[in-house]
N, C-alpha and C positions, 0 to 999 in steps of 0.2 A: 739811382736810375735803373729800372730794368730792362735789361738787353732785349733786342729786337728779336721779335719770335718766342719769347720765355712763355708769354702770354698762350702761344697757340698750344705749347706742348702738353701732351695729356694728364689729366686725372691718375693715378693706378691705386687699382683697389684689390684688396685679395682679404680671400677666406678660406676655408679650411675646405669647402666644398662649393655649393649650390648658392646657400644662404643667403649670402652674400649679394647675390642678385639681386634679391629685393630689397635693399640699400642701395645698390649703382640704380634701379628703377629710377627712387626717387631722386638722385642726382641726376638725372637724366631731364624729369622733368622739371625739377627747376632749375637745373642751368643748360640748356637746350642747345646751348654752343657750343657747350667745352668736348673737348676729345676724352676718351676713356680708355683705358686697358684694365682688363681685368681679367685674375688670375685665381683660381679656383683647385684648390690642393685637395680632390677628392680622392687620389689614391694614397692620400694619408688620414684620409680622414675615417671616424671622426677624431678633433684636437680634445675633445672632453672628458673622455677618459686618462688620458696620455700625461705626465708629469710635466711640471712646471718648466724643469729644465727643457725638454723635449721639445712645447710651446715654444720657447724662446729660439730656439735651434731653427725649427721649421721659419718661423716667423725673419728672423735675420735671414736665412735662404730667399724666402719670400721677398724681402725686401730689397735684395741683390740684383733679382730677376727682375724688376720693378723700374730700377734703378737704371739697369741695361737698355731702359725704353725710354730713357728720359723723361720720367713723370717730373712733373711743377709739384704733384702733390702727392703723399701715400695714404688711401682711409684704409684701416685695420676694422676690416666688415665684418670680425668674428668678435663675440663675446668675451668667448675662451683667451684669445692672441688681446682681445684687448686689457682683460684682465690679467696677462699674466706677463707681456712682453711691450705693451704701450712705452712706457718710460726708458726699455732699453732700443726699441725703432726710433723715437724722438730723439735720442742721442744720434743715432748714428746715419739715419736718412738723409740728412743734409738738405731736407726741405721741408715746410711744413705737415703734419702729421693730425690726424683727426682719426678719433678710435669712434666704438659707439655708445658703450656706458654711461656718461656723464651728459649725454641729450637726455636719455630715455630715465636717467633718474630725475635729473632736473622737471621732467614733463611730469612725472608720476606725482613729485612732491605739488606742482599745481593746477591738478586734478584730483587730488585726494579730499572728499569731504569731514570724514571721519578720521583722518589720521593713522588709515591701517592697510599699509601698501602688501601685498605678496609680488614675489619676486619665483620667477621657472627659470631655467638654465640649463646647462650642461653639469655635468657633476662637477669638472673643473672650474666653472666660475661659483658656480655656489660656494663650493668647498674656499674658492679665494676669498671669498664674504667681499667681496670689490664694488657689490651694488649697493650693500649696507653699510658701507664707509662713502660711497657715493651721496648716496639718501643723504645720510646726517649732516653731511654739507649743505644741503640745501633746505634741510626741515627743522625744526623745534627739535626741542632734545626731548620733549615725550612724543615722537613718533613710534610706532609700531609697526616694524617686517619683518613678517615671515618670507620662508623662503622653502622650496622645491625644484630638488635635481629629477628630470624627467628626460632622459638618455632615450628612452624608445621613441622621443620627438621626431629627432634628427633620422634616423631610417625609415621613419613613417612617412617625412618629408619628400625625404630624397627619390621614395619608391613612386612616387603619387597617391600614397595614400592616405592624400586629405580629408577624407570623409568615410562612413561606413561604422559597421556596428563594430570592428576591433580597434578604432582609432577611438570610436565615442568610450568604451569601455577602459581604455589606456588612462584615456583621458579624466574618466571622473575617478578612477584612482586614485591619479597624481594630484589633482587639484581639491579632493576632499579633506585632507589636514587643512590648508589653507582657507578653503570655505568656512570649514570649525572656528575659523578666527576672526572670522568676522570683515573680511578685507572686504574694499569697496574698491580697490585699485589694482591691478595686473600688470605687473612687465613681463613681456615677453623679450626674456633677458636672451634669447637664440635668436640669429636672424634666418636659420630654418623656420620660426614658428609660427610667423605672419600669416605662412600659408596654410595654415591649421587653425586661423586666426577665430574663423566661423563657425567651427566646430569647441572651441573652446571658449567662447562665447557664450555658444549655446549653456555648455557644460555648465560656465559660472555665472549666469543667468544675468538679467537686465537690468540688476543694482551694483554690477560689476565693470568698471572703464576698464578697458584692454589699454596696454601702452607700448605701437610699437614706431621703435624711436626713430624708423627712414627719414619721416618727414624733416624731424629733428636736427639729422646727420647731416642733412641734404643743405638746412638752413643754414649748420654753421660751416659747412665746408663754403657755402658762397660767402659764408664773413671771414671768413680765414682766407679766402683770395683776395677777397674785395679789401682786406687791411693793407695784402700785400703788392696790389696795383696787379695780379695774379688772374685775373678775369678776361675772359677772352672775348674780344666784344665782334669779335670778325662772327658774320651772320650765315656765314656759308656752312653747309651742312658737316657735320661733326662726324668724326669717326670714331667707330668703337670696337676695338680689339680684341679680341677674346682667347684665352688657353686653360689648361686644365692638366693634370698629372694625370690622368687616368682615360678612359674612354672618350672618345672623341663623341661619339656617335650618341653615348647616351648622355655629353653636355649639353649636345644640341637638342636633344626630344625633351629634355626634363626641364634644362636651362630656359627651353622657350617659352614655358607654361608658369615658371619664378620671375621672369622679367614680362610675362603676357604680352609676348610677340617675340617673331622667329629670332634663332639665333643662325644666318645662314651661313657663315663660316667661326672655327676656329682651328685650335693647333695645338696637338700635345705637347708636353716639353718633359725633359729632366729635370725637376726640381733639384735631382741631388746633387746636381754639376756646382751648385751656388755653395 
């Protein structure tokens, strides 16, 4: 049986910075009850260059802080942490865990017409190859992924700048190997990159699915509750939490334009107390 109140206590979600946002969005809108906290480690960011070890460091910090707030649930809203530290948070959270990798391949392999996925990332998820042991789980074994580390995503993001002729130019850089291959399917393996979603879009034109996995994450966290009687069915208005390691001032101006609406309080913290 679960205890009284288990039900109400928050969601917590953390990422490396911003990103992340546009993952609690869609938790937000489809489960429109539950509570949130979310914690955004931009003055360590970014995780994608930084070593596997390091990832896991931060990410067990992360998850202390998390912890300290009573989440029912932890989602690992970065690529990078969910590639590199998912299996050692699942150990040791002591609650259910949902990372975002395994939506966003799952989606790609059933939206692929042609059998020829590309995959963008961070250097560190690529270089884990985590999408392409993801894929093959779920696809034929003559599928075909390519794959592209595009690091100047995440500063592009974080700055606002979504659009313009040195994002579009970044852009067909990075995604020109991959065009070469003929893919007809896209993960935006960063969940900074959704907000560049348009612009890369553009870039890989109209015979190109983008795949990015919010909607995904959002689905299975409500089945990872709902297995676990975890769902908070009280209809009163939900609260949501916010902090950051870094800048207060510019979580709230950038934060509110990744979640598209205000962010009107949050709260620094010491990540490194954890």
């Amino acid at each position: 049986m679960i205890p009284a109140g288990e039900a109400q206590k928050p969601i917590g979600v953390f990422d490396s910075g911003l990103g992340g946002l546009t993952v609690l969005k869609a938790i937000m809108s489809r489960l429109p009850h539950e509570n949130t906290v979310y914690f955004g480690d931009s003055g360590r960011a970014p995780y994608g260059m930084k070593s596997p070890e390091t990832i896991v460091k931060f990410s067990r910090q992360n998850m202390r802080f998390l912890q300290e707030q009573k989440v029912k649930m932890i989602v690992i809203a970065c690529n990078t942490a969910s590639s590199c530290a998912y299996e050692d948070i699942r150990e040791k959270a002591g609650v259910p865990v949902v990372e975002v990798v395994a939506p966003g391949a799952r989606e790609a392999v059933r939206r692929t017409r042609n059998g020829r996925i590309g995959v963008i990332g961070t250097r560190g998820t690529v270089d884990s190859a985590v999408y392409i042991r993801a894929i093959k789980r779920y696809a034929p074994d003559d599928i075909f992924i390519a794959q592209q580390a595009c690091p100047l995503f995440v500063g592009l993001a974080e700055e606002g700048w979504w659009t313009g002729d040195i994002t579009r130019q970044v852009a067909e850089i990075y995604l020109a190997p991959l065009l070469k291959q003929q893919i007809d399917t896209l993960v935006l393996g960063c969940t900074h990159y959704p907000l560049l979603a348009g612009l890369i879009a553009k870039t890989a034109g109209p015979d190109v699915c983008l795949i990015n996995a919010g909607n995904n994450v959002a689905d299975e966290v409500w089945q990872t509750l709902a297995s676990a009687g975890l769902l908070n069915e009280d209809a009163g208005t939900a609260g949501h939490a916010y902090y950051t390691s870094d800048s207060v001032q510019q979580f709230k101006r950038l934060g509110g334009a990744f979640l598209a609406q205000p962010i009107v309080q949050a709260e620094r913290i010491d990540i490194e107390q954890y």
